[in-house]
N, CA, C and O atoms as a DFTB+ gen file, in Angstrom:
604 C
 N C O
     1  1    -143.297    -123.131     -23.430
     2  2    -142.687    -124.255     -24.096
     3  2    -142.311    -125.293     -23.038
     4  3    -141.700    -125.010     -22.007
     5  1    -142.697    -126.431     -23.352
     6  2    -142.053    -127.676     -22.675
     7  2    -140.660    -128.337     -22.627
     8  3    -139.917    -128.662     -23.553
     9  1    -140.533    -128.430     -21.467
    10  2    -138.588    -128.660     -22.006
    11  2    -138.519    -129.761     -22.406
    12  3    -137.509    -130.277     -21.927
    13  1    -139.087    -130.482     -23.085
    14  2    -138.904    -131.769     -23.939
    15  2    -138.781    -131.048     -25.325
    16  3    -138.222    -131.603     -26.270
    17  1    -139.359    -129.703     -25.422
    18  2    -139.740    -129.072     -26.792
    19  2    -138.511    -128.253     -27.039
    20  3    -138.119    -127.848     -28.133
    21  1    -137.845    -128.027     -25.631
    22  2    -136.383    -127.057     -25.922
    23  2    -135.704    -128.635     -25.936
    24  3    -135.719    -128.809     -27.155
    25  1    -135.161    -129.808     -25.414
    26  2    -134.634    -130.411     -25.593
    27  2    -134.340    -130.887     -27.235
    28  3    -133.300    -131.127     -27.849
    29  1    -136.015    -130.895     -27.672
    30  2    -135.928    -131.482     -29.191
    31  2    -135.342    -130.065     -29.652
    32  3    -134.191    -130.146     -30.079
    33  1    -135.696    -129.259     -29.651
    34  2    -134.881    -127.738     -30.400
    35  2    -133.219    -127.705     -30.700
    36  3    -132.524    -127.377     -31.662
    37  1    -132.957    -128.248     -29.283
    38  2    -131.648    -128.055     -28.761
    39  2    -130.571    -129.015     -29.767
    40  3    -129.491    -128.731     -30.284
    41  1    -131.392    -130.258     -29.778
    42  2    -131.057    -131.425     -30.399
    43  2    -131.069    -131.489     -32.029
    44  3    -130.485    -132.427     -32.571
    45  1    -131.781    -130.426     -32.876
    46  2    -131.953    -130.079     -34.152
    47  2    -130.726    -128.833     -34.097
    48  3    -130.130    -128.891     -35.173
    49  1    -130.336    -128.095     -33.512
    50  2    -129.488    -126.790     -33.621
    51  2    -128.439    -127.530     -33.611
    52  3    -127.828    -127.167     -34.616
    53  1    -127.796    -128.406     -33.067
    54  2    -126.886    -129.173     -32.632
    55  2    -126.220    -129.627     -34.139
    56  3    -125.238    -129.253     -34.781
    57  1    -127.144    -130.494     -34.317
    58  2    -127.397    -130.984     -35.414
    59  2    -127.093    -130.335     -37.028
    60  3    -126.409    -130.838     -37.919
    61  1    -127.789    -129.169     -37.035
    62  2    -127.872    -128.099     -37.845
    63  2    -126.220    -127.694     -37.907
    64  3    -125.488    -127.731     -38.896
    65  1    -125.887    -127.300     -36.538
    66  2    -124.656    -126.730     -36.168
    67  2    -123.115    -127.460     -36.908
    68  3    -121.972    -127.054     -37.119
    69  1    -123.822    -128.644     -37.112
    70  2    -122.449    -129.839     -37.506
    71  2    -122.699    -129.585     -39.307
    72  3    -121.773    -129.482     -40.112
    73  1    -123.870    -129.535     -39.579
    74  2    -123.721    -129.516     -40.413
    75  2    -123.282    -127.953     -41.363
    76  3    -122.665    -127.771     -42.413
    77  1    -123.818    -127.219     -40.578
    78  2    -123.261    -125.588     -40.828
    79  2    -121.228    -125.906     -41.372
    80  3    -120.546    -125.430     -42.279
    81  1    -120.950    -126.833     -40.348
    82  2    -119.223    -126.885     -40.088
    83  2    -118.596    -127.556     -41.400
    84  3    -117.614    -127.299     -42.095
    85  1    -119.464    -128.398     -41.425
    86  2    -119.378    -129.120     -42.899
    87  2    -119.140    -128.538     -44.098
    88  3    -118.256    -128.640     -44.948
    89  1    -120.555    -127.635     -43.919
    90  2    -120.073    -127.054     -45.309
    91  2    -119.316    -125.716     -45.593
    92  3    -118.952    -125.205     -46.652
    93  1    -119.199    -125.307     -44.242
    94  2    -118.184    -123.980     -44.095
    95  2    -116.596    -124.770     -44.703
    96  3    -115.846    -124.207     -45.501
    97  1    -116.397    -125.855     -44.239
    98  2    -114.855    -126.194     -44.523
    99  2    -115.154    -127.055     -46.128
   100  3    -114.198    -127.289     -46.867
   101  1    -116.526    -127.448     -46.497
   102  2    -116.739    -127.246     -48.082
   103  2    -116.033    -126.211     -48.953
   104  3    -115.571    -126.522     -50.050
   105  1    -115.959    -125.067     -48.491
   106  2    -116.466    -124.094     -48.715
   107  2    -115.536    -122.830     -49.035
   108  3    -115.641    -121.841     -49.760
   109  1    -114.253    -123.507     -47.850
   110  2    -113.570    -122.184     -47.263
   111  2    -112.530    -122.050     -48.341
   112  3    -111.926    -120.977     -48.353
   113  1    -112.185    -123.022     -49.325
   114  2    -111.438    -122.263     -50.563
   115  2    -112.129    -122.610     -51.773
   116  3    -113.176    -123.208     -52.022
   117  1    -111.323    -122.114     -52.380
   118  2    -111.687    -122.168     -54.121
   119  2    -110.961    -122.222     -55.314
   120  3    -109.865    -121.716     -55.072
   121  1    -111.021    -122.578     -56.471
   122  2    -109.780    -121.953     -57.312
   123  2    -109.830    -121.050     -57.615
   124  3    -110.940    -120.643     -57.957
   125  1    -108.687    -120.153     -57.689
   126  2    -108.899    -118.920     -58.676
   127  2    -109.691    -118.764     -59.648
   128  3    -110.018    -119.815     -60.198
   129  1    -110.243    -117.557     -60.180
   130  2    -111.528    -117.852     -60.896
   131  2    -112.680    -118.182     -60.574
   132  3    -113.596    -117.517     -61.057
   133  1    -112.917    -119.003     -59.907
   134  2    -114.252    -119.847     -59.559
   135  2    -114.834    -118.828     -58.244
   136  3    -114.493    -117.931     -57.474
   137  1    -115.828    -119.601     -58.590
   138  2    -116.657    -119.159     -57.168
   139  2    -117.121    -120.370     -56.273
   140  3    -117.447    -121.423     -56.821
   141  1    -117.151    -120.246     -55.012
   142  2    -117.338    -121.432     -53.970
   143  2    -119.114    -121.843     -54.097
   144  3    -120.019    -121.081     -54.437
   145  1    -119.191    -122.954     -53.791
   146  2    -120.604    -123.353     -54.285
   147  2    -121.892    -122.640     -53.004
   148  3    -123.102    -122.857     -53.074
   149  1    -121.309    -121.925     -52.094
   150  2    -121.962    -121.596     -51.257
   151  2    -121.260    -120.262     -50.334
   152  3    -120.160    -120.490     -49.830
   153  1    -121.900    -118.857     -50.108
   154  2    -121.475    -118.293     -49.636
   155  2    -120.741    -118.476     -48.135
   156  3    -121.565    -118.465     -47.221
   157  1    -119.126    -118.669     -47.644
   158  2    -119.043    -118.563     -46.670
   159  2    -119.391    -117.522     -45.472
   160  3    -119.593    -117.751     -44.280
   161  1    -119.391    -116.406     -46.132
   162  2    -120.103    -115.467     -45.233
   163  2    -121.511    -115.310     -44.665
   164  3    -121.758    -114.636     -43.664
   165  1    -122.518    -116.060     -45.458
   166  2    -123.601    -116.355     -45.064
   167  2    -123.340    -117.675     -44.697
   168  3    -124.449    -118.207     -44.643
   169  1    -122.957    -118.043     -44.570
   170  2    -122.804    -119.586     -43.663
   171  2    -122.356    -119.339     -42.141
   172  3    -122.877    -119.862     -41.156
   173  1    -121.112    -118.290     -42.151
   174  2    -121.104    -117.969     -40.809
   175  2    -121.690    -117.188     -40.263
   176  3    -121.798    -117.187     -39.037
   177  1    -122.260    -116.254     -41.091
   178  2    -123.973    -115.396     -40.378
   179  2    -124.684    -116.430     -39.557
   180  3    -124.801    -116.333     -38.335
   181  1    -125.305    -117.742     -40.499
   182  2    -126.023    -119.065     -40.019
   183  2    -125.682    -118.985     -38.412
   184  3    -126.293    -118.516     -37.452
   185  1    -124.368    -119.689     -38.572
   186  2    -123.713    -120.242     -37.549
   187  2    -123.377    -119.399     -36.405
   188  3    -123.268    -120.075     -35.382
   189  1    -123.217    -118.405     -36.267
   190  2    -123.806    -117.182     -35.443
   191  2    -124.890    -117.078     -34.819
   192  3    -124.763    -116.799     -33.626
   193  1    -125.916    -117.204     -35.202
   194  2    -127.335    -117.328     -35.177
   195  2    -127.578    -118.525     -34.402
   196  3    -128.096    -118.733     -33.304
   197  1    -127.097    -119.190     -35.220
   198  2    -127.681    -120.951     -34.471
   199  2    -126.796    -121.338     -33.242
   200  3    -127.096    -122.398     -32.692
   201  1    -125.512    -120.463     -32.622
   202  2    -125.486    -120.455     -31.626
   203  2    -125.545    -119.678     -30.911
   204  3    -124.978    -119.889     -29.838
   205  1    -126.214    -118.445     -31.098
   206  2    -126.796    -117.277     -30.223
   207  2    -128.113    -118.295     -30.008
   208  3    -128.362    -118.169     -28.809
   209  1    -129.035    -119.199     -30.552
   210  2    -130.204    -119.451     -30.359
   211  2    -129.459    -120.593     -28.947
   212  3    -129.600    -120.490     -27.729
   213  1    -128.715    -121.566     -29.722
   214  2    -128.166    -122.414     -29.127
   215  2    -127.958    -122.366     -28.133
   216  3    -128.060    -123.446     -27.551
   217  1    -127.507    -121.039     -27.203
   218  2    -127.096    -120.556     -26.159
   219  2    -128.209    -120.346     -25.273
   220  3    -128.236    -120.769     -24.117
   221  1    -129.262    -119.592     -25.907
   222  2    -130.449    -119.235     -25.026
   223  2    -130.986    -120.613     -24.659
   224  3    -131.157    -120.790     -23.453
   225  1    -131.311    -121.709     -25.548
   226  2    -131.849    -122.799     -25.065
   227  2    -131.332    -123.661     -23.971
   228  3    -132.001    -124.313     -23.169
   229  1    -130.064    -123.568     -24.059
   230  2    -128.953    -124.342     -23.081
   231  2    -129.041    -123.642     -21.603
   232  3    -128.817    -124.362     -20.631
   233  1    -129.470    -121.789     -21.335
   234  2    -129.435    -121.546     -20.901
   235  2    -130.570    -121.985     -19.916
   236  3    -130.325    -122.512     -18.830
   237  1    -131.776    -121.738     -20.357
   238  2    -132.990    -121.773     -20.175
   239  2    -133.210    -123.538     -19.979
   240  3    -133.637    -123.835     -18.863
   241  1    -133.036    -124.389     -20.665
   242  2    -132.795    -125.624     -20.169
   243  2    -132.503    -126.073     -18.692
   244  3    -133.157    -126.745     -17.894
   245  1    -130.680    -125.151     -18.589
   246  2    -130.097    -125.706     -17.268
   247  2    -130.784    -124.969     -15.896
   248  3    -130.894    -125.487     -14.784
   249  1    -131.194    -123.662     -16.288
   250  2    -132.483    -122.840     -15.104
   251  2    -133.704    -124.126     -15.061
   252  3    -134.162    -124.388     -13.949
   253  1    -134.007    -124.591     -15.771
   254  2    -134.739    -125.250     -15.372
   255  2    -134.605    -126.814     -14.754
   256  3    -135.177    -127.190     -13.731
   257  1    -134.036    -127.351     -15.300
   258  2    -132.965    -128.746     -14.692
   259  2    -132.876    -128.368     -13.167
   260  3    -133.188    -129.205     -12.320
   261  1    -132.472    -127.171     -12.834
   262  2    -131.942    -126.748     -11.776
   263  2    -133.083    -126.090     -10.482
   264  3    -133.040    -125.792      -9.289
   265  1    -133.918    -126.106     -11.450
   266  2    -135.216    -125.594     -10.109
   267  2    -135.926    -126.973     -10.075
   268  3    -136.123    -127.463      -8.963
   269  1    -136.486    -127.911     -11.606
   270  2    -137.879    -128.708     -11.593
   271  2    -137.396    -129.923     -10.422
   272  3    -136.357    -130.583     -10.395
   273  1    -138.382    -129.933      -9.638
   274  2    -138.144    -130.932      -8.711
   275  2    -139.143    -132.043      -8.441
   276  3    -140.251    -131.759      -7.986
   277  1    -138.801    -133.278      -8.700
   278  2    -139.557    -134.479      -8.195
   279  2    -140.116    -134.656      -7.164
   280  3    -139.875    -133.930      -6.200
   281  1    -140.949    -135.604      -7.107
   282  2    -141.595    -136.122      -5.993
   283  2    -140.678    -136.198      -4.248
   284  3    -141.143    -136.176      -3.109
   285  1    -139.498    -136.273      -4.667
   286  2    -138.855    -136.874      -3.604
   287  2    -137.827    -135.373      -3.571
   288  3    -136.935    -135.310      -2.725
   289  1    -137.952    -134.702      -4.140
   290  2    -137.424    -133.213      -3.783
   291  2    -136.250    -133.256      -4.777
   292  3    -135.770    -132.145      -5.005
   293  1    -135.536    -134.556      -5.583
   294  2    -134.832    -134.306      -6.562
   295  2    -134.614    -133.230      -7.717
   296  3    -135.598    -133.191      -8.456
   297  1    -133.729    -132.458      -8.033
   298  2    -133.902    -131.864      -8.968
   299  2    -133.619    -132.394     -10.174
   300  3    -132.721    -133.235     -10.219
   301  1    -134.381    -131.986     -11.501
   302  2    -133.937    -132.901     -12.646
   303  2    -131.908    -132.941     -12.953
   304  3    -131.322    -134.015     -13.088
   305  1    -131.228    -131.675     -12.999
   306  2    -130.072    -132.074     -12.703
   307  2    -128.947    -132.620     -12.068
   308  3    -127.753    -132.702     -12.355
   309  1    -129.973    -133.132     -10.697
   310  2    -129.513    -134.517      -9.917
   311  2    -130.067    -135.774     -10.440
   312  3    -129.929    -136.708      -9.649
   313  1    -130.588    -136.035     -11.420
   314  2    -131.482    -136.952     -11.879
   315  2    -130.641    -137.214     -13.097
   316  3    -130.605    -138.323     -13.629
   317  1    -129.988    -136.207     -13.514
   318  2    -129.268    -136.160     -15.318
   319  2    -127.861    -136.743     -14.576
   320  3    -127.469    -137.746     -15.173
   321  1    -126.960    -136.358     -13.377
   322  2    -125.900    -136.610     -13.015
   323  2    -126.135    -137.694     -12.641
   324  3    -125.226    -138.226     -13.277
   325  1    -126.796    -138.856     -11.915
   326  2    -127.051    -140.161     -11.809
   327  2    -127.233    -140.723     -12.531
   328  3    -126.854    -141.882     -12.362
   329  1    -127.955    -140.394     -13.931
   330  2    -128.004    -140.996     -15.284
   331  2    -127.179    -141.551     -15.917
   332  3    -127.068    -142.647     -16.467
   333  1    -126.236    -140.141     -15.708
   334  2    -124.701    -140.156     -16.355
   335  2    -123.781    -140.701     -15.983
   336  3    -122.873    -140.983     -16.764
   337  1    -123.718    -141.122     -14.240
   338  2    -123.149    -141.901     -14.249
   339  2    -123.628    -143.295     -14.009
   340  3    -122.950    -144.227     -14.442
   341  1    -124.579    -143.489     -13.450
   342  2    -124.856    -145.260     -14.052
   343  2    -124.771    -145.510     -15.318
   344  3    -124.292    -146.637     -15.447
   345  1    -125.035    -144.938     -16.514
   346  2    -124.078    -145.270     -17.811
   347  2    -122.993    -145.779     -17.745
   348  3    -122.536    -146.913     -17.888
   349  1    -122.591    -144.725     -17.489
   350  2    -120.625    -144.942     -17.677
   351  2    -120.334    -145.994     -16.165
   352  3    -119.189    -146.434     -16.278
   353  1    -120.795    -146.362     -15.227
   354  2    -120.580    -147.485     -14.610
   355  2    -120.908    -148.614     -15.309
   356  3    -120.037    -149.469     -15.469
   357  1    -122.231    -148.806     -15.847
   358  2    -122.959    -150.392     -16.510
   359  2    -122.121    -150.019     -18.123
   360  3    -122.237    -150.905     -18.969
   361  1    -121.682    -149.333     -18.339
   362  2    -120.898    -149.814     -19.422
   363  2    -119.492    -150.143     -19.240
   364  3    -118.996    -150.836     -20.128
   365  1    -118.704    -149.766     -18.214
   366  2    -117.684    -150.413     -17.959
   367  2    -117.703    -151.525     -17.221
   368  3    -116.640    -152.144     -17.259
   369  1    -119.036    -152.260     -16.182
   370  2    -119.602    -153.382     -15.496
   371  2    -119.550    -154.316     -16.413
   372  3    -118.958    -155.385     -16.262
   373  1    -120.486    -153.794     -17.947
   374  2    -121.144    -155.172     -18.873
   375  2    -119.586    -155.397     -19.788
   376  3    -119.320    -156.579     -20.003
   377  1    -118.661    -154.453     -20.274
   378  2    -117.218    -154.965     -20.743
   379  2    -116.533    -155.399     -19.741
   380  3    -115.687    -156.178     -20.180
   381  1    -116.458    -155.292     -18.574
   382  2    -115.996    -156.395     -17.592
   383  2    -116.486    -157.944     -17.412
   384  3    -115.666    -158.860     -17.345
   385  1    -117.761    -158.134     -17.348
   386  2    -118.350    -159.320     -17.335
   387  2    -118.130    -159.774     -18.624
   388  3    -118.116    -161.004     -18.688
   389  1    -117.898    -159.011     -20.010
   390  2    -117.881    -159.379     -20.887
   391  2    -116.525    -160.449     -21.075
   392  3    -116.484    -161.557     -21.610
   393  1    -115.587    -159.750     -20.498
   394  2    -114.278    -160.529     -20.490
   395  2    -113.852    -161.292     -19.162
   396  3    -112.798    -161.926     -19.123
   397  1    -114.748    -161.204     -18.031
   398  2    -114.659    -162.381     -16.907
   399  2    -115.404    -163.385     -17.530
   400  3    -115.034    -164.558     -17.551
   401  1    -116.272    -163.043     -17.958
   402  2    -117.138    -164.243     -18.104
   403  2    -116.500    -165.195     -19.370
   404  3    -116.560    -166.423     -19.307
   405  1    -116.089    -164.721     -20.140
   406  2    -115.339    -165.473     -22.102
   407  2    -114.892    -166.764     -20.957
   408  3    -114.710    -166.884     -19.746
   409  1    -114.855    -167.582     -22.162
   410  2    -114.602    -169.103     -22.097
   411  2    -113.387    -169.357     -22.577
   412  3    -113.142    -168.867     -23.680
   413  1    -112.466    -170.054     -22.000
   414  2    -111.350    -170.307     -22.123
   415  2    -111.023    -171.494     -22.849
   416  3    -110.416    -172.227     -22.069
   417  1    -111.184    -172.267     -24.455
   418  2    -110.906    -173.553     -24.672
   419  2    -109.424    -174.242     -24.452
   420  3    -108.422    -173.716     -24.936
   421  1    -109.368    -175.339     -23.762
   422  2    -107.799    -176.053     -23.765
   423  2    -108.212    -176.670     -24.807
   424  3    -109.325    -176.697     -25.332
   425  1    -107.061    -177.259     -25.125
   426  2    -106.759    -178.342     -26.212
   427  2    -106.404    -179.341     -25.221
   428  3    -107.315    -180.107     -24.907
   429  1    -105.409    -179.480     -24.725
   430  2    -105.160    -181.035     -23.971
   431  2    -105.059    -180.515     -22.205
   432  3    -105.365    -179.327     -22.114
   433  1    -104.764    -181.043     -21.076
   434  2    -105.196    -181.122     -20.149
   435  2    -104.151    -180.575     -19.215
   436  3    -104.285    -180.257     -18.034
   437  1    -102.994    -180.526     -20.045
   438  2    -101.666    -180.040     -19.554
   439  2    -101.679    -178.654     -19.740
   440  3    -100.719    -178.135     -19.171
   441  1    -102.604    -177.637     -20.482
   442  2    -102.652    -176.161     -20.791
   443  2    -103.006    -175.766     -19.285
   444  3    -103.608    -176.468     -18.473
   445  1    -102.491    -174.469     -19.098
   446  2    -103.021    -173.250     -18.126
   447  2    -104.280    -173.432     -17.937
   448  3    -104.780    -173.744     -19.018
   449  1    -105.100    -173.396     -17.064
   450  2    -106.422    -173.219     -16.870
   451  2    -106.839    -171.801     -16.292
   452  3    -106.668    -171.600     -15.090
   453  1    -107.318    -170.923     -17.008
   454  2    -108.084    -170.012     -16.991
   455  2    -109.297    -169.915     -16.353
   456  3    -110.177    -170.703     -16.697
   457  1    -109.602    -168.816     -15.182
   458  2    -110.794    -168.845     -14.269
   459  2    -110.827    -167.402     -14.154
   460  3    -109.890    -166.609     -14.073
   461  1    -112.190    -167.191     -14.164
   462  2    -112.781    -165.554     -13.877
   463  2    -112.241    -165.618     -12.371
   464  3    -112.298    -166.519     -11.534
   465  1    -111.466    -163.784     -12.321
   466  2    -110.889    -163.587     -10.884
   467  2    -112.868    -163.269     -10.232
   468  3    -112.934    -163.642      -9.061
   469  1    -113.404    -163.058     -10.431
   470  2    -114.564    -162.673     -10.066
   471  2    -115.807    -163.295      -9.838
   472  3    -116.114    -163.845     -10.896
   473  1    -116.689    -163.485      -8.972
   474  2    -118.089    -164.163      -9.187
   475  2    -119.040    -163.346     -10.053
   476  3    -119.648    -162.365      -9.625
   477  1    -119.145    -163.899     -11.528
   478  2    -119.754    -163.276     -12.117
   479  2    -121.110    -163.340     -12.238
   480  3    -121.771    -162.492     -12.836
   481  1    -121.584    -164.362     -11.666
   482  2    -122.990    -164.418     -11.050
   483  2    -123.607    -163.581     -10.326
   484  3    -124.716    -163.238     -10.735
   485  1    -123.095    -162.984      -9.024
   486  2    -122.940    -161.900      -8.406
   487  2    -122.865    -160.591      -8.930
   488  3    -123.629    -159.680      -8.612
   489  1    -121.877    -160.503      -9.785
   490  2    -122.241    -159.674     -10.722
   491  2    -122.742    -158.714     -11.817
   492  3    -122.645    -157.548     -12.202
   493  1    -123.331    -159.886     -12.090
   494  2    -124.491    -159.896     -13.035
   495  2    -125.727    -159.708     -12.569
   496  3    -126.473    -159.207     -13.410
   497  1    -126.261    -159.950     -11.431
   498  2    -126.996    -159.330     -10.609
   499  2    -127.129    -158.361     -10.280
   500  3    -128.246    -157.951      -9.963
   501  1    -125.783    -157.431     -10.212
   502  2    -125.403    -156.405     -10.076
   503  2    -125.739    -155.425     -10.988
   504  3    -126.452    -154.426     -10.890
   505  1    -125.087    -155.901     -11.904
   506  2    -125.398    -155.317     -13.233
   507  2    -127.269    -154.957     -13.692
   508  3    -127.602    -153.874     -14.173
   509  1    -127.988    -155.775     -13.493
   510  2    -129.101    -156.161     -13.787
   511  2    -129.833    -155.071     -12.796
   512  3    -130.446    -154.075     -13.178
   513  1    -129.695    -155.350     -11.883
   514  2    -130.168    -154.136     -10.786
   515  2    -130.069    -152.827     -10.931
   516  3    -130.989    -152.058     -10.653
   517  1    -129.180    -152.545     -11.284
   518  2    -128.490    -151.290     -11.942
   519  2    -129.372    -150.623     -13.230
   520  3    -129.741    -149.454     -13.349
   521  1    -129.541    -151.539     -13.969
   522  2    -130.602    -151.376     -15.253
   523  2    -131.515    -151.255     -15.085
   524  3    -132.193    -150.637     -15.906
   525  1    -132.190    -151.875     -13.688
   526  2    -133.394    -151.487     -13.758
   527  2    -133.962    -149.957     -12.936
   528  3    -135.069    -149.422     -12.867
   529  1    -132.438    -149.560     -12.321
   530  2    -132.651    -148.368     -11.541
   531  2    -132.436    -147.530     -12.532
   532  3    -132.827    -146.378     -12.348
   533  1    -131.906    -147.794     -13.570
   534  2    -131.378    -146.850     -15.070
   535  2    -132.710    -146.612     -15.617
   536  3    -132.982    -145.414     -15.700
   537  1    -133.563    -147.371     -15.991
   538  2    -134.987    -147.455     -16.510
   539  2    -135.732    -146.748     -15.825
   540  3    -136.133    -145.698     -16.327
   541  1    -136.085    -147.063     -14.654
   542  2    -136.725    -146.172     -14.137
   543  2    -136.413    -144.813     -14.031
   544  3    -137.342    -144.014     -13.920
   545  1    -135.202    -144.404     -14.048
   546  2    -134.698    -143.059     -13.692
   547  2    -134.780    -142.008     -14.973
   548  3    -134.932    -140.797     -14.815
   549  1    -134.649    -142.686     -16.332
   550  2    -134.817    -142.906     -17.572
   551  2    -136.561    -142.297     -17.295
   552  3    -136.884    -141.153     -17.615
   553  1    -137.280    -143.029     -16.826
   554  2    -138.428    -142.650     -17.195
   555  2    -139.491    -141.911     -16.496
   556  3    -140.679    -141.843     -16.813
   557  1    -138.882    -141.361     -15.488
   558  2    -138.573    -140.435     -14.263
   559  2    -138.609    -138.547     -15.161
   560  3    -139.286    -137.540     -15.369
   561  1    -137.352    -139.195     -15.365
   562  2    -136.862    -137.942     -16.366
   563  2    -137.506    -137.674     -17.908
   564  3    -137.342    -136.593     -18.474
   565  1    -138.036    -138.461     -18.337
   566  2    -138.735    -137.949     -19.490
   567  2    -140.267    -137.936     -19.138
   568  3    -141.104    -137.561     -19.960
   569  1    -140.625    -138.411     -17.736
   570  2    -141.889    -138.055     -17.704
   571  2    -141.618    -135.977     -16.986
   572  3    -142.078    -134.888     -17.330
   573  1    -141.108    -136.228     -16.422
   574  2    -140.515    -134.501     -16.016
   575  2    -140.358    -133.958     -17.445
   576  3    -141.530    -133.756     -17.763
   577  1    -139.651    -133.632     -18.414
   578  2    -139.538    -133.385     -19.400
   579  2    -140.769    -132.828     -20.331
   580  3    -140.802    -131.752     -20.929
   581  1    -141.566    -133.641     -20.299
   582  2    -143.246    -133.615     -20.669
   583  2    -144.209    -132.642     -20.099
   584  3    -145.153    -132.079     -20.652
   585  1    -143.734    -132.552     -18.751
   586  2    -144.706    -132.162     -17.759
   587  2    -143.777    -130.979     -17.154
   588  3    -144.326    -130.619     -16.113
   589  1    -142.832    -130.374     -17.330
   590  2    -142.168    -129.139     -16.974
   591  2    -142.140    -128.033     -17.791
   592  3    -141.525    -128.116     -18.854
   593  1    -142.974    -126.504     -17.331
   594  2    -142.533    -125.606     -18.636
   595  2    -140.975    -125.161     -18.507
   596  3    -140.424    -124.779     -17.475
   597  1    -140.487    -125.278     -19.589
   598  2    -139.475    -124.017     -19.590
   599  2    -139.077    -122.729     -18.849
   600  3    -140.011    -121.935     -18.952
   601  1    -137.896    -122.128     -18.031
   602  2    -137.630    -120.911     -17.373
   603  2    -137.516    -120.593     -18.291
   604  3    -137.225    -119.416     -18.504
């Protein structure tokens, strides 16, 4: 199996898994008399299952993250931790520029004048650069993905 093929697996169990939760707390009472529209006990059989599977894939995933190595000797889970964080940098970069950059209207000439503490030109360059090392790295990793079997 291809770990793009455990990734998509991983990503349906997940999935599956939320919805298992859903209807377990559908589920988990009743009125007296009645019967619940769905066995909870076979629901948490399910959910048992789908994370005993859940587990093996995650396992077998991170063995592999952890050996497949790039061109440049990277392993894909040095490749996922740079991912992760140029995200979470260019998304706190682009809500920064978002609010250096806003426009300040006066009304008359005597108001406060408002100026970005920052060169956001510079910035934004910054930013931009960043995206394009995101893209590539992005496509780095899903060409690995394609082309790696499974441990």
């Amino acid at each position: 199996m291809k770990l793009a093929n455990a990734l998509s697996q991983r990503s349906e169990l997940q999935t599956r898994i939320r919805q298992l939760e859903a209807r377990l707390y559908n589920n988990a009472q009743v009125q007296e008399g009645e019967q619940t529209a769905e066995d909870p006990e076979e629901l948490l059989r399910e959910l048992e299952e789908d994370y005993a599977r859940l587990e093996e894939l995650i396992s077998a995933i991170n063995r592999t993250n952890g050996a497949a190595r790039t061109e440049d000797g990277s392993t894909l889970s040095d490749l996922l931790a740079r991912r992760d964080c140029l995200k979470g940098k260019l998304g706190i970069l682009r809500n920064f520029l978002d609010n250096a950059s806003a426009l300040v209207r006066r009304r008359t000439a005597g108001e406060i004048r408002i100026k970005s503490a920052v060169d956001v030109r510079r910035l934004q360059k910054q930013v931009d650069g960043l995206s394009r090392d995101l893209r590539q790295l992005e496509e780095t990793i899903q060409e690995k993905n394609w082309t790696t079997e499974l441990l």
